[in-house]
C-alpha positions as CSV (number, residue, x, y, z in Angstrom):
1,X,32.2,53.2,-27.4
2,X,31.1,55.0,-24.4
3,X,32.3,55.2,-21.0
4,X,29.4,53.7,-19.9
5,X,30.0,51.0,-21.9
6,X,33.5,50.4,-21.1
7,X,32.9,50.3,-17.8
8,X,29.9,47.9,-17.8
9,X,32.4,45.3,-19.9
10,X,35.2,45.6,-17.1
11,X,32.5,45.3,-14.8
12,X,30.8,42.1,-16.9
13,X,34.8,40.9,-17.0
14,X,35.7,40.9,-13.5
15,X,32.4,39.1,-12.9
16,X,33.2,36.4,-15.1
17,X,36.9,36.2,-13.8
18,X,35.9,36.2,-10.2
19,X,33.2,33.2,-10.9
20,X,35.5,31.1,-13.1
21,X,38.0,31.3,-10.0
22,X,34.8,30.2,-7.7
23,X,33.8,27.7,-9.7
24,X,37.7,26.0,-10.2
25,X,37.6,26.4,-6.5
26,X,34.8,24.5,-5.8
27,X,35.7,21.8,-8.0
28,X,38.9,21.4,-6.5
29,X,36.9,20.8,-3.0
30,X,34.6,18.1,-4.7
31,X,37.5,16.1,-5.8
32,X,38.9,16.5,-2.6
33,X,36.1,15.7,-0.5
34,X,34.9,12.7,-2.7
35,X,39.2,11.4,-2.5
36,X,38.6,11.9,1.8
37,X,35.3,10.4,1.3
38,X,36.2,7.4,-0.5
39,X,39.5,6.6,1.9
40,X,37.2,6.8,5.2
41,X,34.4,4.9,3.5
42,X,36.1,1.9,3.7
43,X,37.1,2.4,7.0
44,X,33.4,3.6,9.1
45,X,31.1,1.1,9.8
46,X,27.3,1.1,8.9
47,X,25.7,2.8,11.5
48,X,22.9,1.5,13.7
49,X,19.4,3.6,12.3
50,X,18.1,6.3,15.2
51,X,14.6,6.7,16.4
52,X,12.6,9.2,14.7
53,X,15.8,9.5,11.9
54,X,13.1,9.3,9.2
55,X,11.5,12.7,10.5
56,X,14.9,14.6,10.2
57,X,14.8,16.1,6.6
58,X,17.7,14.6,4.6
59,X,20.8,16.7,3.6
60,X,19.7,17.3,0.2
61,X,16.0,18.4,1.0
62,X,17.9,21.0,3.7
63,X,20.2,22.3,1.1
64,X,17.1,22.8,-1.5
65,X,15.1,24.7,1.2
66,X,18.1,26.9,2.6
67,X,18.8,28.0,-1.3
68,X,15.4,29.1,-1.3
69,X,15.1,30.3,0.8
70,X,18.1,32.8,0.0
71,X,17.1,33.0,-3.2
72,X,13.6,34.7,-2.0
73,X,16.0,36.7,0.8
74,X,17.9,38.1,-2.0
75,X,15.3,38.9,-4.0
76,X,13.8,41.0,-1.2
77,X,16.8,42.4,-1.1
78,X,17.2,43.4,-4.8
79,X,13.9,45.4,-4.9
80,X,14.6,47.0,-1.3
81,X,17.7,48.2,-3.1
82,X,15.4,49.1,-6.0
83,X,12.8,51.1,-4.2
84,X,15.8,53.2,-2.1
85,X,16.9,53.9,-5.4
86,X,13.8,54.8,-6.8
87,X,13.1,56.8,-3.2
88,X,16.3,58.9,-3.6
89,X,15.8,59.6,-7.3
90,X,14.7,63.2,-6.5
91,X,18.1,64.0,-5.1
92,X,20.0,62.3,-7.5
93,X,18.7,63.3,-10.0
94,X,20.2,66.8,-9.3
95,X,23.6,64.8,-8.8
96,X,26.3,65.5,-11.7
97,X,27.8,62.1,-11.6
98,X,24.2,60.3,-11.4
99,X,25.4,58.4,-15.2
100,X,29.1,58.6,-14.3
101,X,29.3,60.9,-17.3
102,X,28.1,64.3,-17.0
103,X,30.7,65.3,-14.4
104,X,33.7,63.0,-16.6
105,X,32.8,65.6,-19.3
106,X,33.4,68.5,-17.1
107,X,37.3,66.9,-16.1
108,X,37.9,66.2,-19.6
């Protein structure tokens, strides 16, 4: 197994790791937010319906657009990062630790 290959799976590991602890995060604010939302339910009353309410987009239609809307964003961003990369390449190229390996060799 290579170095590069070690690292990549501690990488890959931590990844996971940090997005199961999101993900047990979030669900812990669902439940809590559909407990809240249940208690208070019972205790607002329907609301009257404002003018022009039906030309306000609705919550869900807001969250689609705003998610992609970053998910175009950070695409952009991903080739930007890309294209500095590839813009740079003459340099590092002439880098020892360009792989992360070349210069461990040398320490070794």
């Amino acid at each position: 197994m290579t170095t590069t290959t070690t690292t990549d799976e501690a990488i890959q590991t931590t990844q996971e790791h940090i997005l199961a602890a999101v993900r047990q995060s979030q669900e812990a604010m669902v439940k809590a937010v559909t407990v809240w939302s249940e208690a208070v339910a019972k205790a607002v009353p329907e609301l009257p319906t404002q003018p022009l309410a039906d030309k306000l987009p609705t919550p869900e239609k807001l969250i689609e657009t705003s998610f992609e809307f970053a998910e175009r964003l950070l695409a952009a961003q991903h080739k930007f990062a890309n294209d500095v990369l590839a813009a740079a390449a003459p340099v590092m190229k002439k880098t020892p630790a360009r792989n992360g390996s070349k210069g461990d060799a040398k320490a070794s």
